[in-house]
C-alpha positions in Angstrom: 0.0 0.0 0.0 1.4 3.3 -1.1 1.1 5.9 1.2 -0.5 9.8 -0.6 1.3 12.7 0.2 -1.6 13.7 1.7 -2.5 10.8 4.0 -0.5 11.3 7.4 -1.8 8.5 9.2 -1.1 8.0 12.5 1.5 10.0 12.4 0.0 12.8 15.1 1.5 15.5 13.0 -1.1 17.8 14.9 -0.3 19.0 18.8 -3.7 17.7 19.8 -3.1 14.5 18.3 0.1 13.5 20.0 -0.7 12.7 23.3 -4.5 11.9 23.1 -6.2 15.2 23.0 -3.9 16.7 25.8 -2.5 19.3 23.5 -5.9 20.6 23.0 -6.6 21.7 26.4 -4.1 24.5 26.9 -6.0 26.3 23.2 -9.3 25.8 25.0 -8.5 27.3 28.2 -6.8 30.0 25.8 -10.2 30.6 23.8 -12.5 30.3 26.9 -10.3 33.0 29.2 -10.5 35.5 26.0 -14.2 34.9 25.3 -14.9 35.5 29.1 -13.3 38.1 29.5 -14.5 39.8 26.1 -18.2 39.0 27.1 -17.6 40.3 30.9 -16.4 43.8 29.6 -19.6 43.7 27.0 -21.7 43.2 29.0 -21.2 45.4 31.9 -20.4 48.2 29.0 -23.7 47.4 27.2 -22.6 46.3 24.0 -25.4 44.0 23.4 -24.1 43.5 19.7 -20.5 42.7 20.4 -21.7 39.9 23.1 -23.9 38.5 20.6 -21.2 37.9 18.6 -18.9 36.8 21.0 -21.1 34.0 22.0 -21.7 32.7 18.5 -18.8 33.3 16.8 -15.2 31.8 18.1 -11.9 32.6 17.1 -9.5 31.3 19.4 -9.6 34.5 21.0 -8.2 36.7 18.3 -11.6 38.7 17.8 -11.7 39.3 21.4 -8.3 40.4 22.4 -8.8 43.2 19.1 -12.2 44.0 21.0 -10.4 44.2 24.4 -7.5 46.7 23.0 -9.0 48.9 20.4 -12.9 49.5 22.0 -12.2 48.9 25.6 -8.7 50.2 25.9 -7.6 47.5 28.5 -4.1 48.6 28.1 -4.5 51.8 28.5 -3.3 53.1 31.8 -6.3 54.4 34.0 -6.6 58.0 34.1 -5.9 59.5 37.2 -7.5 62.6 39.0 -5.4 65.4 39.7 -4.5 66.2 43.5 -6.2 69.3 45.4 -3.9 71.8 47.0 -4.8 72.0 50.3 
């Protein structure tokens, strides 16, 4: 039996093949960190269109982080108040 270039077998050439599903678990807890903390600051901000989307739609948590930097500015250092004289 010739093997096709395209046929891999058992070869586990994927992570999440290798050691019975194991690699998986460390992109899941990835994905499900992201979309929970996308859909906490949605939300509590009111952005009833953005959770909708973040519940149906997954993307390993690339959608989210671009939601968490550009519209909710996590990284942005909080503003401070300035100090009274007294």
């Amino acid at each position: 039996m010739t093997m096709m270039p395209w046929n891999f077998g058992s070869a586990g050439l994927l992570p999440f093949e290798r050691f019975g599903g194991i690699g998986l678990v460390p992109l899941l807890l990835w994905s499900l960190i992201w979309a929970g903390l996308a859909l906490w600051h949605a939300a509590r901000r009111g952005d009833k269109w953005w959770f909708i989307i973040f519940l149906f739609v997954h993307t390993l948590g690339i959608l989210e982080i671009l939601y968490l930097v550009f519209v909710v500015r996590i990284l942005e250092q909080p503003k401070t108040s300035p100090k009274k004289r007294t």
